[in-house]
ZAMARGU-4260 file (C-alpha; in steps of 0.2 Angstrom, whole numbers, plus 5000, padded with zeros to 4 digits):
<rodrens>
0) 4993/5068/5044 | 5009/5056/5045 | 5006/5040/5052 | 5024/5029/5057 | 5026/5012/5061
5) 5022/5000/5049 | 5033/4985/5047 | 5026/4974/5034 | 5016/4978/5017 | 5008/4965/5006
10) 5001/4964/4990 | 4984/4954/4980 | 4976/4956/4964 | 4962/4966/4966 | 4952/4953/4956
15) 4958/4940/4968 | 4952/4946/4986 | 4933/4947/4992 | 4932/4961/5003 | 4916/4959/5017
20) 4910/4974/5029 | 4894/4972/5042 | 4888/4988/5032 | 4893/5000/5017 | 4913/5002/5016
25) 4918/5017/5024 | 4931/5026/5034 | 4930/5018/5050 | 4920/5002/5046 | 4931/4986/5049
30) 4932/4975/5034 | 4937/4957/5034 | 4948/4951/5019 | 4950/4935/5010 | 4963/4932/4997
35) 4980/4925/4996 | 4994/4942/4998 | 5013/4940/4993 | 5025/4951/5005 | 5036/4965/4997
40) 5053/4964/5004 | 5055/4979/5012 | 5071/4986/5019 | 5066/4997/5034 | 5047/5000/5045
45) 5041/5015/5034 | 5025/5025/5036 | 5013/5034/5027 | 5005/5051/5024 | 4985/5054/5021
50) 4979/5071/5018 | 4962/5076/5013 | 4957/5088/5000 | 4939/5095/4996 | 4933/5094/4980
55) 4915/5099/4974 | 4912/5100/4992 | 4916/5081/4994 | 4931/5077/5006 | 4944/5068/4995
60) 4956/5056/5005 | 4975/5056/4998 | 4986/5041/5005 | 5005/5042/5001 | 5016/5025/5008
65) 5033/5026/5003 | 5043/5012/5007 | 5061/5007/5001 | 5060/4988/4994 | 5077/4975/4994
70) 5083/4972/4978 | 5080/4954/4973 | 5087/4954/4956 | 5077/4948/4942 | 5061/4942/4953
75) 5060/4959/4961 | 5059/4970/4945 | 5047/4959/4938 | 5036/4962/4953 | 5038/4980/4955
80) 5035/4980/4937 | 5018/4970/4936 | 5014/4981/4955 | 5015/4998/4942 | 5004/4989/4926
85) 4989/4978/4937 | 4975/4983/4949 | 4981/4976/4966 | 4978/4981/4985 | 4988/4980/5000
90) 4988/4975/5016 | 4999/4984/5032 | 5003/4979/5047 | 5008/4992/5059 | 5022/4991/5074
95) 5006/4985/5085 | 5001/4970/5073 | 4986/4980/5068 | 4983/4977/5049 | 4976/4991/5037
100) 4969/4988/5019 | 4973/5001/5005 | 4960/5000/4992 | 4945/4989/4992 | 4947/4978/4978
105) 4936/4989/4966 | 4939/5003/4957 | 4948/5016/4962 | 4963/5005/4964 | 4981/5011/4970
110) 4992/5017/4959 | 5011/5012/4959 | 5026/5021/4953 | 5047/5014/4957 | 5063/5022/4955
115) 5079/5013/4961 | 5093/5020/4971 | 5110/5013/4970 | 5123/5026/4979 | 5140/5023/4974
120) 5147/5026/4990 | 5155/5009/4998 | 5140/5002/5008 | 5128/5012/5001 | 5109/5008/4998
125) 5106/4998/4982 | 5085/4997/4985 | 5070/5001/4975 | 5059/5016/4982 | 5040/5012/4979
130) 5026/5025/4981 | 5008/5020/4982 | 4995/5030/4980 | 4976/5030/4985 | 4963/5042/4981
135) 4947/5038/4987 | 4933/5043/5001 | 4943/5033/5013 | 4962/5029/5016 | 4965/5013/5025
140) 4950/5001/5031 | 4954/4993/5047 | 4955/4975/5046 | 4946/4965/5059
</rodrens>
C-alpha cells in the first residue's frame, strides 16, 4: 500500500522518548509520545510504502519512507550519519496535520541508509535521499 502526503518527518533517540498506549501497542492503538524530536530538512512532501509479508504464519509489516533531505553542509552529514549508526524513531506529519510514529522506542528500531545526489546539470538537485526502514507487527502508531 502507498500512502502520499506527508510534509514534515522528525527524529528522537529511542532511548529518549517514553511512548504511552491505553493498552498493548498495536496496529490501530493511539499512542501518546513524549520526547524532544529535531526536524530533517526535507526538500519536497514525500510518502511512504507499507507491505505486509507472512512469515511463520505471522503477518509481518514492511514500512519504506523515502524522502529526499537539503543539503546542509557539514551539520547535515553529521546527522544523517549518526541517523544510520543510533536507534532513533520518527514522527510524521501527514498533509492533514495527523502525526504518525515509526518505531516505538524499543527494539526493533528503524533502520537508515543515505545516498546523495548531485546532478551536474545547471540547477539540478544537490539533496541527500534517506530510506527508513521498519519491520515490525505494526507500521506507523497514530499519535493521539
Amino acid at each position: 500500500m502507498f500512502l502520499p502526503g506527508y510534509k514534515k518527518i522528525e527524529f528522537a533517540d529511542a532511548s529518549s522518548i517514553q511512548v504511552v498506549a491505553d493498552e498493548k501497542i498495536s496496529s490501530g492503538v493511539p499512542v501518546s509520545v513524549f520526547g524532544a524530536f529535531t526536524t530533517l530538512p526535507v526538500v519536497d512532501a514525500f510518502a511512504l510504502e507499507t507491505k505486509p509479508d507472512t512469515i511463520n504464519g505471522q503477518t509481518i509489516m514492511t514500512t519504506v519512507v523515502t524522502l529526499n533531505v537539503a543539503d546542509g553542509g557539514r551539520e547535515t552529514r553529521l546527522t544523517l550519519h549518526h541517523l544510520t549508526v543510533a536507534d532513533f524513531v520518527f514522527r510524521l506529519t501527514d498533509v492533514e496535520g495527523k502525526q504518525w510514529l515509526l518505531g516505538s522506542g524499543s527494539r526493533p528500531f528503524p533502520t537508515v541508509h543515505t545516498s546523495f545526489i548531485s546532478e551536474s546539470s545547471r540547477g539540478g538537485r544537490r539533496c541527500f535521499v534517506v530510506e527508513i526502514r521498519y519491520i515490525n507487527l505494526f507500521s506507523l502508531l497514530e499519535i493521539s
